[in-house]
Residue, then its C-alpha position, 0 to 999 in steps of 0.5 A: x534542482x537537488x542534486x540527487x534528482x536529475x529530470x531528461x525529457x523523452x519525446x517518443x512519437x506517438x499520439x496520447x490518448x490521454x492528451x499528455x503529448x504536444x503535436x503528435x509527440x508523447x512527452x516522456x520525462x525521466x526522473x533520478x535519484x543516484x544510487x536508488x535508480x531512475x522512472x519514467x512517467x510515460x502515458x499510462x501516468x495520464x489520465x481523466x482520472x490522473x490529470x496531473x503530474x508534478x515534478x517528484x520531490x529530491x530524496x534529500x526532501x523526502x527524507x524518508x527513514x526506517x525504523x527497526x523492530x525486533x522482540x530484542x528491541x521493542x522501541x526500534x530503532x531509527x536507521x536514515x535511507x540515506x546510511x543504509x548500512x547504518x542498519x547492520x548496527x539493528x537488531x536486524x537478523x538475515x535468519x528471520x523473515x521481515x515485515x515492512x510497514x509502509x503508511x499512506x497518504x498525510x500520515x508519518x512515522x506517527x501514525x498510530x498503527x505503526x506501533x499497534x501492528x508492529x507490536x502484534x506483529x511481534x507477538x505473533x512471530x519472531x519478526x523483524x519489522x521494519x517501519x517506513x517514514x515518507x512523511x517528507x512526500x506524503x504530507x502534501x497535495x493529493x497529486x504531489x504526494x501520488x507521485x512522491x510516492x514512487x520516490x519513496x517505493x525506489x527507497x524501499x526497492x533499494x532496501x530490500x535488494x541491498x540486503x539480499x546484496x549484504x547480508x543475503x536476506x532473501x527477497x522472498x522473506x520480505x512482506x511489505x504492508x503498504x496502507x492507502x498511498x502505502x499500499x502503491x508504494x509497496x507496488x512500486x517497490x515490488x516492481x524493481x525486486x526480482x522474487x520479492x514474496x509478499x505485498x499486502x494492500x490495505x485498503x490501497x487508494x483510490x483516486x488517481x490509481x483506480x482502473x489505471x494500468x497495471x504499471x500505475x498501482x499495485x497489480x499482482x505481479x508486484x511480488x510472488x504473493x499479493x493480497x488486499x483488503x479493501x474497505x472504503x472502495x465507494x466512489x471517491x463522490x460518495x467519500x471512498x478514499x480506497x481502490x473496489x479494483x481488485x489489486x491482487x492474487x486474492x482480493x478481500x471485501x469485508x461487508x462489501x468493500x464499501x463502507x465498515x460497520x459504524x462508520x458514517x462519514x461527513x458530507x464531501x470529507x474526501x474532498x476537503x483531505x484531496x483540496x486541503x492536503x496538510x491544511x486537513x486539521x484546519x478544514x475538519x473537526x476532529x469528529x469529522x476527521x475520525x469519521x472520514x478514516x474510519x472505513x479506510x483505517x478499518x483495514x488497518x485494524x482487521x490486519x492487527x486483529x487477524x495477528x492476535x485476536x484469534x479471528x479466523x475471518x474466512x473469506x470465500x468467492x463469490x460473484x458478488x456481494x449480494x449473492x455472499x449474503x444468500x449464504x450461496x458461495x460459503x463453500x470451500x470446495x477443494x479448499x481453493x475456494x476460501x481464504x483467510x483474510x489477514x496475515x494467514x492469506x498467504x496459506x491459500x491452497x492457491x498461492x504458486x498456482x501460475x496465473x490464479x487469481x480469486x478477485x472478489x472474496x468476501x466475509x462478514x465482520x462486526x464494528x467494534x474490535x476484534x471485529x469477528 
């Protein structure tokens, strides 16, 4: 056992009621990981929907890194978790609010929204960005990846409170983008940072998370601000990889949430990725593979698209899909009643409203880039 991870068994008693005890006990089991902290997977981390529950990798094996943006160093520049503080040496600025992007499920710093939205972030404010490589757990089974991603959310925590703690960059500043297993990620790390100001859940996975307790997923009390695009939120049956849940203060469904304009998607796909975990190149053409991604990535696309593009995809509530499509709920009222989807969500009127949530908005985009 790596040093950095320390496991103790919890027995509390109590019956499950998802069958995770033995004898009328729940088993609880406590992972460390040293200076990053600690978590408990308790019952609400076991369900039909959640079967397993591997051991968490160490943080030596996740191994997880940063890569710094800034308009004054546009190739970033890559700091280990490990040697936070080796940060200071970026062109990291306290004064300037800092995105963190935060890939999901079988992707690595590689990914190639990474460099698009890091980029358009750029251009659209004087950012810091902050790119995150948990390649090291996400590269694995679906299961095993699912609980790495809470190693990797205790890492992100960490970053964000030792930067308040050293050079007094306010949590509130901070705006984690979390795509897929991401999304969650961002979640776990919300849950650990007092006042954090914005989570943004691209199309945040499905399996394993969906219709969970709210401590399982990302959920709006992650951070001051929460909102989600979801875009590939069919059953996991029917080859949806994302969450239909809604997730957050102000939840997206851009055609419906379920499936994006010119994506088709290959028969039982989403099965191969769960079974075949890192073997996914061997399964899969690479036509099939495009095809998969394609409605789960589109939220990554709207995102970037909503930074410079100049699209204002306005969003509006409504009770469902069906009805959005009568043209009925296109209305904004007082203006609480719409948003816009993107990067310009966070000027909902209804943002520091206590307790005011908007969980099924809706807008319309095309299939090709800008998409509006």
């Amino acid at each position: 056992m790596e040093a950095s991870l320390r496991m103790r068994f919890l027995l509390v008693l109590g019956m499950t009621s998802a069958g995770a005890g033995v004898g009328g006990f729940l088993l609880q089991m406590q992972y460390c990981f040293g200076e990053i902290g600690c978590f408990v997977t308790n019952a609400d981390f076991y369900h039909p929907l959640r079967p397993t529950n591997p051991t968490p990798i160490s943080r030596e094996d996740l191994d997880l890194t940063y890569r710094v943006w800034s308009r004054e160093d546009q190739q970033g520049t890559m700091v280990r978790a490990a040697r936070i503080s080796d940060i200071l040496n970026t062109t990291l600025k306290s004064t300037r609010k800092t995105k963190v992007l935060i890939h999901g499920y079988l992707d690595s710093e590689g990914a190639t929204w990474f460099y698009d939205m890091a980029a358009a972030l750029l251009i659209h404010g004087d950012y810091n960005v902050i790119t995150v490589d948990w390649g090291g757990g996400s590269r694995a089974l679906y299961d095993q990846a699912a609980v790495n991603a809470r190693v990797a959310g205790l890492e992100v925590a960490y970053l964000v409170n030792w930067l308040e703690d050293e050079v007094d960059h306010h949590p509130r500043d901070v705006h984690l983008i979390g795509h897929s297993l991401g999304a969650h990620v961002a979640g776990y790390a919300g849950e650990r940072v007092i006042g954090l100001g914005r989570i943004t859940g691209l199309d945040p996975a499905g399996p394993y998370f969906e219709d969970l307790p709210p401590k399982v997923r990302l959920d709006p009390t992650d951070a001051l601000f929460v909102d989600a695009i979801h875009t590939n939120g069919k059953p996991l049956i029917l080859q949806g990889l994302g969450m239909k849940q809604p997730c957050g203060h102000l939840d997206f469904y851009p055609n419906g949430g379920r499936q994006q304009p010119g994506c088709n998607v290959p028969l039982r796909a989403s099965f191969d990725v769960l079974n075949q975990g890192v073997d996914i190149n061997n399964g899969l053409t690479n036509e099939q593979k495009v095809a998969l991604t394609c409605s789960h990535s589109r939220s990554t696309q709207l995102f970037i698209s909503s930074l410079i593009s100049g699209c204002e995809f306005q969003a509006y509530y409504c009770i469902n899909n069906l009805l959005y499509k009568t043209g009925l709920c296109q209305l904004c009222g007082d203006g609480s009643w719409c948003a816009r989807m993107g990067i310009e969500a966070e000027q909902w009127t209804g943002v520091g409203q206590a307790g005011r949530r908007l969980e099924q908005m809706y807008v319309t985009t095309t299939r090709e880039y800008p998409y509006c």
